[in-house]
N, C-alpha and C positions, 0 to 999 in steps of 0.2 A: 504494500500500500504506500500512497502518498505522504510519508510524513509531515512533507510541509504544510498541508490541508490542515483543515481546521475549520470542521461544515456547522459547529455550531457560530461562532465567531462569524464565518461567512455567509450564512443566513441572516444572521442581527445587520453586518454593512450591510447587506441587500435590501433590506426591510429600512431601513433609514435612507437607502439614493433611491428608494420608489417612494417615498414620503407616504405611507402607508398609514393607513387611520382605523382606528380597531373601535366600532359603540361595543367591547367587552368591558369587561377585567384586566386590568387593573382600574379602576377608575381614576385615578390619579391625569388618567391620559398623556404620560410621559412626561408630567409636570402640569402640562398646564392647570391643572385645577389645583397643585401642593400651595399652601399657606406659603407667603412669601417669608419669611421667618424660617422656615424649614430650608426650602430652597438656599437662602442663605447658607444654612450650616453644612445639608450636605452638596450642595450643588447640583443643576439642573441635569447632569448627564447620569447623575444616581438615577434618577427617575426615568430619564429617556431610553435606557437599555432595560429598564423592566418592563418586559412586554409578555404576553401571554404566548406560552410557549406553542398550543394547539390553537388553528385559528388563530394565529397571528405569526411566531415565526416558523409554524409548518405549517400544510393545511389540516383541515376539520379530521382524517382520517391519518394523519402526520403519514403521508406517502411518500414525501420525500425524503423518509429515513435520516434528517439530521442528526436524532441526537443515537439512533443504533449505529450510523455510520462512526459517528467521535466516539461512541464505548470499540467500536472495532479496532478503529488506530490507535487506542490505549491498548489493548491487550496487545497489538502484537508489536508496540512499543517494548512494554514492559516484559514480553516473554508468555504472558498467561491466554489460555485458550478463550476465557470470556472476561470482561468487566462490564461491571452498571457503575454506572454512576448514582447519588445521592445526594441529595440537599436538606437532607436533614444529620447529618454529621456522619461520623462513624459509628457513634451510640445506636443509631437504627439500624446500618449495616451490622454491627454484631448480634443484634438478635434477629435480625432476620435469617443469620446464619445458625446461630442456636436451635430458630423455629424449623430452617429448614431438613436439618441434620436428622431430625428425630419425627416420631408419630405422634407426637401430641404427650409424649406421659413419657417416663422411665428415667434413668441417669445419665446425667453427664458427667467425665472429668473435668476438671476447671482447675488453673494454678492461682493459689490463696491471693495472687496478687494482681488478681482483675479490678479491674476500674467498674465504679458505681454501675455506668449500664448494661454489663455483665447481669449484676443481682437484680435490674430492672428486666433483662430477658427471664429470669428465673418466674420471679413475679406474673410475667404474660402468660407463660408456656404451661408454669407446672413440673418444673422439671427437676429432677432431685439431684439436687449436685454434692459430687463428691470431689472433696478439697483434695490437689494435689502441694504437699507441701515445699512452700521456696527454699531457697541456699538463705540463710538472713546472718547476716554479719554478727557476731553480737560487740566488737569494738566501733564499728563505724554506725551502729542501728539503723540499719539500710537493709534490703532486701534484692537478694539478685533471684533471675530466672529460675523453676527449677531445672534439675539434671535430669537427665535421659532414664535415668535408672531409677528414680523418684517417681516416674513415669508409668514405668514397666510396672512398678510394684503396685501401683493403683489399678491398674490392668487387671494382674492378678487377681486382687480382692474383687472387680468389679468388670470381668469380661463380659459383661451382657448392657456397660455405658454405649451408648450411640457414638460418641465423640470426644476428643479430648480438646481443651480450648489452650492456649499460653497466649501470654502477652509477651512481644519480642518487638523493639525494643524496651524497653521501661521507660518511663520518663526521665528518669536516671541515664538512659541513652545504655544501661548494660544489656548484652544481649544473650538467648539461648542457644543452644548446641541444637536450632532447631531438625535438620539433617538427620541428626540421630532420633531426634524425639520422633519425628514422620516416620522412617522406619520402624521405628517399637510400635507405634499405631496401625501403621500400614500391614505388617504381619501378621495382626489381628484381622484385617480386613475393616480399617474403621479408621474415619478420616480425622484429620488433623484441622483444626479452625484455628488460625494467627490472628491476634487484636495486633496488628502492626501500625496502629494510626499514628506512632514517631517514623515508621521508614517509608513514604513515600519517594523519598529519593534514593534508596538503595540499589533499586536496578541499572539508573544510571553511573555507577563508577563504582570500577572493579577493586579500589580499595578503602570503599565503604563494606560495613557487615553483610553476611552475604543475603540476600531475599528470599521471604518465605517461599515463593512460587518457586526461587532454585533450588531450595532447601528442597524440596518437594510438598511441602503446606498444599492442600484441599484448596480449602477458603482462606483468603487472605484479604483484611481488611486495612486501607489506609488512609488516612486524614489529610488531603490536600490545601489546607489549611493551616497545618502545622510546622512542616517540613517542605514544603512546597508553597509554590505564590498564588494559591486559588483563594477564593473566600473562606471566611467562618462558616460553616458548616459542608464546605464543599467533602464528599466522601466519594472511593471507589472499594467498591468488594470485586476482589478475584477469583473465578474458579478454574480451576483446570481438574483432569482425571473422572474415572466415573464410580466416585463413590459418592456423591451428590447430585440429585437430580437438578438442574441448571435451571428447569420450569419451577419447579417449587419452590428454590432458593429466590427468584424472580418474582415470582405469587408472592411470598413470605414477605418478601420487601415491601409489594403493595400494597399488604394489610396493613402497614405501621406507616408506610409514607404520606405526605400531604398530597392531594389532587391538584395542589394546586404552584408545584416547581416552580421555582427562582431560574428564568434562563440567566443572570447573571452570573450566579455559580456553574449553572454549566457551561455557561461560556468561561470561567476563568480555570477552570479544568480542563477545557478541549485546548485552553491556550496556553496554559504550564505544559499539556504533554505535548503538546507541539517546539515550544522551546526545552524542552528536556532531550527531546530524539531528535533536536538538530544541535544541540550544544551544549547537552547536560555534561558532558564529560569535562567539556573544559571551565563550566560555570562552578562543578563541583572541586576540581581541582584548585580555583583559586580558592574557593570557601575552606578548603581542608586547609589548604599553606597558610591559610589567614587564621584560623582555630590552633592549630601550632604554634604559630609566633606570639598570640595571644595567650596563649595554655602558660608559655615560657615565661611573659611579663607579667603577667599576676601569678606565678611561684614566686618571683624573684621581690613581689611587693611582699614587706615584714607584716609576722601576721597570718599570713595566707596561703594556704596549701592548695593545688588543683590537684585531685588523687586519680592516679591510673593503676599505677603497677597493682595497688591493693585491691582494685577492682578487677582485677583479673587472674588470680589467685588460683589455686587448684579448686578451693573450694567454695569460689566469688563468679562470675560471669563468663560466657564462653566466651565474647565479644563486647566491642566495645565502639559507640560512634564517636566519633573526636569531635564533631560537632558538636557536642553538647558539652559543654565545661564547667564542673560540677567546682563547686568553691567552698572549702571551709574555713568559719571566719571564726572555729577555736581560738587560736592563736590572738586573737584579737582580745579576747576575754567577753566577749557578745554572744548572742546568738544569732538565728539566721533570720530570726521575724523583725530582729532588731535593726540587721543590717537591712534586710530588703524592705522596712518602713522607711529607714534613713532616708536611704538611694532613689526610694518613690517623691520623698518630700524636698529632700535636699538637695537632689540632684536631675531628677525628673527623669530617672530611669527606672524601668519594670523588669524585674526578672521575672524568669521564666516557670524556676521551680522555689518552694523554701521547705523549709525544715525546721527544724531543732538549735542544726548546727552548721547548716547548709545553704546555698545562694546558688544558682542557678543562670546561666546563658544559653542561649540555643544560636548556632551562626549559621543562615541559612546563603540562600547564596544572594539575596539581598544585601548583604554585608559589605562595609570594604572598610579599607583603611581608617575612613572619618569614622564611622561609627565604632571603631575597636578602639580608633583614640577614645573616644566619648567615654566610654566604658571604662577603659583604663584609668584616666583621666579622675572618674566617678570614684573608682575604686581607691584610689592613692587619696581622695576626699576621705574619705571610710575611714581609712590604715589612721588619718591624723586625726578623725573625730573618734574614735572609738573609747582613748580616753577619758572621755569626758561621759561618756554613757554610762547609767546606772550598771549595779549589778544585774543580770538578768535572771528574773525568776528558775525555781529547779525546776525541772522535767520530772517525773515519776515515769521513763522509760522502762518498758517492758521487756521481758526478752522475747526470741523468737517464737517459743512453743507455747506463750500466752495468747498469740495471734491464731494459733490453730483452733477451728470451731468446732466447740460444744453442739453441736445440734441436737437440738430436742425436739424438733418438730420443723417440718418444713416449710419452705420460706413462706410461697403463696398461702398458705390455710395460714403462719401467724399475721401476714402482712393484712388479710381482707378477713381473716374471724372476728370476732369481741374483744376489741382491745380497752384498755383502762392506762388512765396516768397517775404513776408515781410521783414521789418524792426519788430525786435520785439518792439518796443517802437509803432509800429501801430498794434498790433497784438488783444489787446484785442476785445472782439466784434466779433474778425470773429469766421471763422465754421475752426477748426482746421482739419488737411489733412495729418497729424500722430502723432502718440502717441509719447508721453514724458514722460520718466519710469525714476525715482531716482533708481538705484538698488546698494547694494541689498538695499529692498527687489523683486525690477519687478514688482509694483504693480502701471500701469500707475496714474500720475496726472492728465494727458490729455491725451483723447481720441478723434480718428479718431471722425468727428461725434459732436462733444462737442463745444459747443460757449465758446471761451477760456475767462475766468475772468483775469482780473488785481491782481486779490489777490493772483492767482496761479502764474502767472507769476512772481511778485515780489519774492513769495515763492522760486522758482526755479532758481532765478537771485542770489536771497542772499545768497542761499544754495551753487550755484553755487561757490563765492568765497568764502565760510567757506568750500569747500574741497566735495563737494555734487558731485555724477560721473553720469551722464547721456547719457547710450550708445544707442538709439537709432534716438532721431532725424538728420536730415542731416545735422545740423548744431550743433556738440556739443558744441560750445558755448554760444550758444542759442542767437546770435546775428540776425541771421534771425531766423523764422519759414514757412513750410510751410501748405498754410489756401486755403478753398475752393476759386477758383476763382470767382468774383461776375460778 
């Protein structure tokens, strides 16, 4: 195929030099009817490329294949036999993958260190998930992928799971020995599903981590919004092989998607894989030379560690993306809520990820020199104010096998039965009746489903006043909770 094509992009210029008028949807009419106030902030061309994707930039019966044509030159861009694309993140694409994997009931494997909408597929389906448990540090209290053999043994106990799911990268940017893990699955006869929504740009440059599709991954899900230059919620799921039917994984997505698509997202998806398979090698390659020389200049700032070697350890990560430059501001005597509030107020920079004891960059190939000074720049601000900052609250950190769930009942029947609210100071012991996610990174503590520990609680209390942000239970103080009714 055409790489340089790009049929959603070149339907939207089409539809603009025929000055084309839609009485549909959007009502906004390409602006002219937005509030002038609005217009102001975001500008009249936000609005001018929102146009309705059916009836307007295909026809009424979309015959002219726009947007099947741009998921075709994605796949065999990226190597894989199919992609959809999604405009509603990768949250939807992983459980559409959850949904499609399975018959409605039975188990799945899941590595403990899935993101929120993991346990929101859990919630839809019904599906009883059995935790495969992570690599977790317990000097650094991080959490790497699990192993291959971590894998197998959940196998074992549970040959009759549909699926096994991992998250590869982490947000953390560590990755899995996925290769092996697809094999252990594969032997069984039972696919493998990647939440890959950090490597969208993996397949282009050979020394980036390797990709779940080469790995041999089923389903592989990724967030072109993340790691790529598409919009916020722009998604593509992968499939390749025939242990997935393609139709039901396709069905599955359109029970959970909007009717009503953003062609802006899929225009900025058709047009990142078009700049990626005509240049992604050499875009990636300056992004990595540029995450190296930066990795270098904030080791060398006092104070501050960037950790690789420990992350990669016998019994730490199989992999590792350089783009993501994970910063510990120990040395400093702060913490990491403390540093990435500074750096937001002080400096007017956002990081990516935070922690405990950690800060966070992501360099995508948007990056160059001006913004790594920025950064830098930021950071040598940090290294001099850091003195003057309070002590920082303690942590009541956990160790690893705190994190492994108690399940006492599963998730959907605690999440939608008879719940009641606590006191949290009476909480522990019960049957928890919604998830409690520190984000970033979204990777709940407490799950629907899970007999809540004391130890987690304390963790999330303490966290809580050292700067820890928890947006989903009802109570984000965490002064109540609410637990299965007895």
């Amino acid at each position: 195929m055409d790489q340089s094509k790009a049929p959603v992009l070149e339907a939207l210029e089409e539809y603009h030099r025929l000055d084309r008028y839609g009485f549909t949807p959007p009502g906004h009419r390409q602006g002219r009817g937005a509030d002038p106030r609005t217009i102001e902030a975001l500008g009249r061309d936000t609005f001018r490329s929102d146009v309705l994707a059916t009836a307007g930039l295909d026809d009424r019966k979309a015959s002219g294949g726009v947007l099947s044509d741009a998921e075709k030159l994605m796949a065999e861009a990226v190597g894989a036999e199919q992609a959809f694309f999604s405009t509603c993140g990768s949250s939807l694409s992983v459980k559409a993958a959850m949904l499609a994997v399975t018959e409605g009931d039975g188990e799945i494997l899941i590595s403990r260190d899935a993101h929120k909408s993991v346990t929101a597929g859990l919630l839809f389906s019904g599906l009883r998930p059995q935790w495969i448990p992570v690599r977790y540090d317990e000097d650094l209290h991080l959490a790497h992928p699990p192993a291959p053999e971590a894998v197998e043994k959940m196998w074992e106990r549970h040959p009759d799971a549909a699926a096994a799911l991992i998250v590869s990268p982490t947000p953390y940017g560590t990755c899995a020995d996925l290769e092996a893990i697809a094999e252990v699955c594969h032997s069984r006869g039972k696919p493998l599903i990647v939440d890959e929504a950090w490597g969208a740009h993996l397949p282009f440059h050979d020394g980036l981590p390797t990709w779940a599709m080469s790995a041999g991954a089923d389903i592989c899900v990724v967030s072109v919004h993340k790691m790529g230059m598409g919009f916020e919620q722009g998604s593509v799921y992968h499939l390749q092989g025939s242990l997935v039917d393609p139709v039901r994984l396709q069905q599955c997505a359109d029970l959970l998607a909007s009717t009503s698509s953003n062609v802006m997202l899929y225009a900025g998806i058709d047009g990142w894989r078009r700049q990626m398979a005509l240049h992604g090698t050499e875009l990636l390659d300056r992004a990595i030379q540029l995450a190296q020389r930066l990795r270098a200049d904030i080791e060398a700032l006092p104070g501050l560690h960037v950790p690789h070697d420990e992350l990669l350890e016998a019994e730490a990560s199989h992999d590792l993306d350089p783009l993501h430059i994970l910063i510990d501001v120990t040395g400093l005597g702060i913490s990491g809520y403390q540093a990435s509030d500074w750096l937001r107020a002080e400096q007017r920079i956002d990081m990516s990820l935070v922690d405990h004891r950690r800060v966070e960059a992501v360099i995508t190939t948007a990056d160059d020199d001006a913004s790594a000074e920025r950064l830098l720049a930021a950071l040598e601000q940090l290294v001099r104010a850091a003195p003057s900052m309070p002590t920082p609250p303690k942590i009541k950190l956990p160790h690893g096998s705190d994190f492994e769930p108690d399940m006492a009942q599963q998730p959907r029947a605690s999440f939608f039965g008879p719940v009641e609210v606590v006191p949290v100071g009476e909480a522990a012991g019960r049957i928890a009746a919604e998830q409690i996610t520190p984000y970033p990174p979204g990777v709940p503590a407490i799950l629907p489903g899970e007999r809540i520990s004391q130890t987690i609680l304390d963790y999330l209390l303490s966290g809580l006043e050292a700067g820890l942000y928890l947006p989903d239970p009802a109570d984000p103080t965490l002064q109540t909770v609410r637990v299965v009714r007895e």
